[in-house]
ZAMARGU-4260 file (C-alpha; in steps of 0.2 Angstrom, whole numbers, plus 5000, padded with zeros to 4 digits):
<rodrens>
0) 5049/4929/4872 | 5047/4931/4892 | 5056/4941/4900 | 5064/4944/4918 | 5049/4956/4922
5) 5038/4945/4914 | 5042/4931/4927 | 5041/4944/4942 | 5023/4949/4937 | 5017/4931/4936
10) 5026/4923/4951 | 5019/4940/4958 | 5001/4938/4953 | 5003/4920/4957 | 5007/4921/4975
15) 4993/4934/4977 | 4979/4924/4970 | 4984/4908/4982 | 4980/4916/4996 | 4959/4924/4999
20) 4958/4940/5007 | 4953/4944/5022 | 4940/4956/5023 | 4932/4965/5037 | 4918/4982/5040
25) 4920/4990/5057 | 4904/5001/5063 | 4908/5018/5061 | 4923/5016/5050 | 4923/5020/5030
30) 4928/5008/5017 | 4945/5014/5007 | 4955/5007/4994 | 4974/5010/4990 | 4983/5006/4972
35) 5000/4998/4975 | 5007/5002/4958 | 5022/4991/4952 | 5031/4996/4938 | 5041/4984/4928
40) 5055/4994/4923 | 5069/4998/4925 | 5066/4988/4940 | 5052/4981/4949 | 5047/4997/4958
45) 5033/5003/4970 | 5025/5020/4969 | 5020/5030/4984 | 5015/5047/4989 | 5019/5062/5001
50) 5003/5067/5004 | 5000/5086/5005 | 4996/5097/5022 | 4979/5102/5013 | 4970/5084/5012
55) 4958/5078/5027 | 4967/5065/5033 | 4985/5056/5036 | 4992/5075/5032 | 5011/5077/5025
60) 5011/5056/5027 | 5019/5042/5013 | 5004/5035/5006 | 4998/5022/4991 | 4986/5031/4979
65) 4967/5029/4987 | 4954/5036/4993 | 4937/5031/5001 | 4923/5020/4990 | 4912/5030/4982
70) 4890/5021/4980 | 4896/5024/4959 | 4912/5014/4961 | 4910/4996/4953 | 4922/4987/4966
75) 4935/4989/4977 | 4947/4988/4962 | 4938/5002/4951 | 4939/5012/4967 | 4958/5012/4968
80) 4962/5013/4948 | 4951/5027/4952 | 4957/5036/4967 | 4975/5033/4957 | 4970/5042/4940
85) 4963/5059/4952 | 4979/5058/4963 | 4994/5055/4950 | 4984/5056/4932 | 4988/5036/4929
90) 4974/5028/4916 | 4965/5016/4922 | 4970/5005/4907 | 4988/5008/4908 | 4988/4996/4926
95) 4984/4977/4926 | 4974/4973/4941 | 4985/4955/4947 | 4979/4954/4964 | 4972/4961/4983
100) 4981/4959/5000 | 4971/4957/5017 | 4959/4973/5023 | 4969/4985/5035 | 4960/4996/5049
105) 4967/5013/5051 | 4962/5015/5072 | 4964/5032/5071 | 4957/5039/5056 | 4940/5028/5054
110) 4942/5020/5039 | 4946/4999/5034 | 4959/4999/5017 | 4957/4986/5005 | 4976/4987/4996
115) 4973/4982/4975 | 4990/4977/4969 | 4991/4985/4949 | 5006/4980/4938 | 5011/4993/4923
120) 5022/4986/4912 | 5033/5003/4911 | 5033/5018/4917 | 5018/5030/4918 | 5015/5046/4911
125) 5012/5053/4929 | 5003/5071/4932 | 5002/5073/4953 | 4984/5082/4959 | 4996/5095/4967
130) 4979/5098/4980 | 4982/5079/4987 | 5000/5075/4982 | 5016/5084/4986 | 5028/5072/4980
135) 5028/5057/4971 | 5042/5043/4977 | 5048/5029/4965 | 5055/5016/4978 | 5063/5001/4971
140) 5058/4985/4981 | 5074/4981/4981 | 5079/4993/4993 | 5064/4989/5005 | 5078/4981/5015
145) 5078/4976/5033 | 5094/4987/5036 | 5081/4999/5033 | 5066/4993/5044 | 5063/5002/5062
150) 5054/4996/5076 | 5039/5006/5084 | 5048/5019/5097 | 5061/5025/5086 | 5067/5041/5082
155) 5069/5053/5066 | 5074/5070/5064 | 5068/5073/5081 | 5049/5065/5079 | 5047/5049/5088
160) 5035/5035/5077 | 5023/5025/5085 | 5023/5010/5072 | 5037/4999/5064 | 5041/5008/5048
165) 5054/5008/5031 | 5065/5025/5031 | 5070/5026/5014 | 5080/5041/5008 | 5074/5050/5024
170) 5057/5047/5019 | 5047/5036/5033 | 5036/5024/5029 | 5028/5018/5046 | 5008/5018/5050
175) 4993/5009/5039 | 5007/5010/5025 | 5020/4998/5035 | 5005/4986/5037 | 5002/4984/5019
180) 5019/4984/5016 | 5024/4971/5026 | 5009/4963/5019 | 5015/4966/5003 | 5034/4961/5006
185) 5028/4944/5012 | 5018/4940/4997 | 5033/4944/4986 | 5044/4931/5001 | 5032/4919/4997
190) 5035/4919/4977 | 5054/4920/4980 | 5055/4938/4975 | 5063/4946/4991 | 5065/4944/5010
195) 5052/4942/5020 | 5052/4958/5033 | 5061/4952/5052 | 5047/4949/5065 | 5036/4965/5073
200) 5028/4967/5091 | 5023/4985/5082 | 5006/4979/5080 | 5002/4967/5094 | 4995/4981/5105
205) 4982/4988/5094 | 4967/4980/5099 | 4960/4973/5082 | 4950/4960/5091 | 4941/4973/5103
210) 4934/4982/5087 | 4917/4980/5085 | 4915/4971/5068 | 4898/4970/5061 | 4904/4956/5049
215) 4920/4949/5042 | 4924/4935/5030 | 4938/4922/5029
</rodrens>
């Protein structure tokens, strides 16, 4: 017998596979993919990290589990089942791959994410890489709410953000994280899963279209 999550994950799967990614490779920038783990129960639920201060990049921010492509890496989805099972210990065969959201440049950093949307029908045994992660957070989409969306300029116990971001439980969500879930949230708003997110001018100045792109596909 179907059930209510059972009709989540395909509505889910489906509005992801309607739409073909976009990808793009800027000169100079490293390829990355992220895991955006759902889980099914109790509720639909996204997991994310708190990066630690130790790692190279995007120190002490809220994170998806991923990592850089590795040569070894079959593709861009065995590179985030991957970068997932060295940060928080999940199998590779315990998350069912239903979908990919649209390339993302980091501007700062130097790399272009490809986000892999991975369903797990209940909840994980999790074990954190405590080098990489510092905490794990088990956000319910439910709660992604506008009533908790900031635009860029804000300010949070006293730091000012640059980027539109979610502030969940005093945890804030804002940089290439907001974009892919915005991303996301409008794939769910497209299946009637949720709200789509209000309008953004957050991103309108960064100058994606000055990048020098060696190659990019529709």
């Amino acid at each position: 017998m179907a059930t209510m999550h059972d009709d989540f994950r395909s509505k889910l799967e489906a509005a992801l596979q309607a739409h073909e990614p976009h990808r793009m490779t800027l000169e100079d920038a490293h390829d990355a993919a992220v895991l955006i783990p759902v889980v099914a129960e109790p509720e639909p639920t996204l997991l994310f990290t708190v990066r630690t201060e130790n790692v190279s990049s995007h120190k002490g921010q809220i994170a998806f589990p991923g990592g850089r492509i590795d040569p070894p890496d079959a593709s861009i989805a065995a590179a985030a089942l991957r970068e997932n099972h060295e940060e928080l210990g999940i199998e590779p065969g315990a998350v069912e791959v239903i979908g990919e959201l649209d390339s993302f440049p980091t501007f700062v950093s130097g790399y272009v994410v490809t986000p892999v949307v991975g369903w797990l029908a209940r909840e994980p045994e999790i074990t954190p890489n405590p080098s990489e992660v510092a905490e794990v957070l088990h956000v319910p989409i439910g709660e992604l709410v506008e009533d908790i969306r900031s635009e860029a300029g804000f300010t949070h116990a006293e730091r000012t953000y640059p980027t539109e971001a979610w502030v969940w439980n005093d945890h804030v969500i804002w940089g290439v994280t907001a974009r892919i879930l915005r991303s996301f949230l409008g794939r769910l708003a497209q299946a009637g899963l949720t709200s789509a997110p209000g309008k953004t001018s957050s991103w309108t100045a960064w100058p994606i279209q000055d990048q020098p792109v060696r190659g990019q596909a529709s």
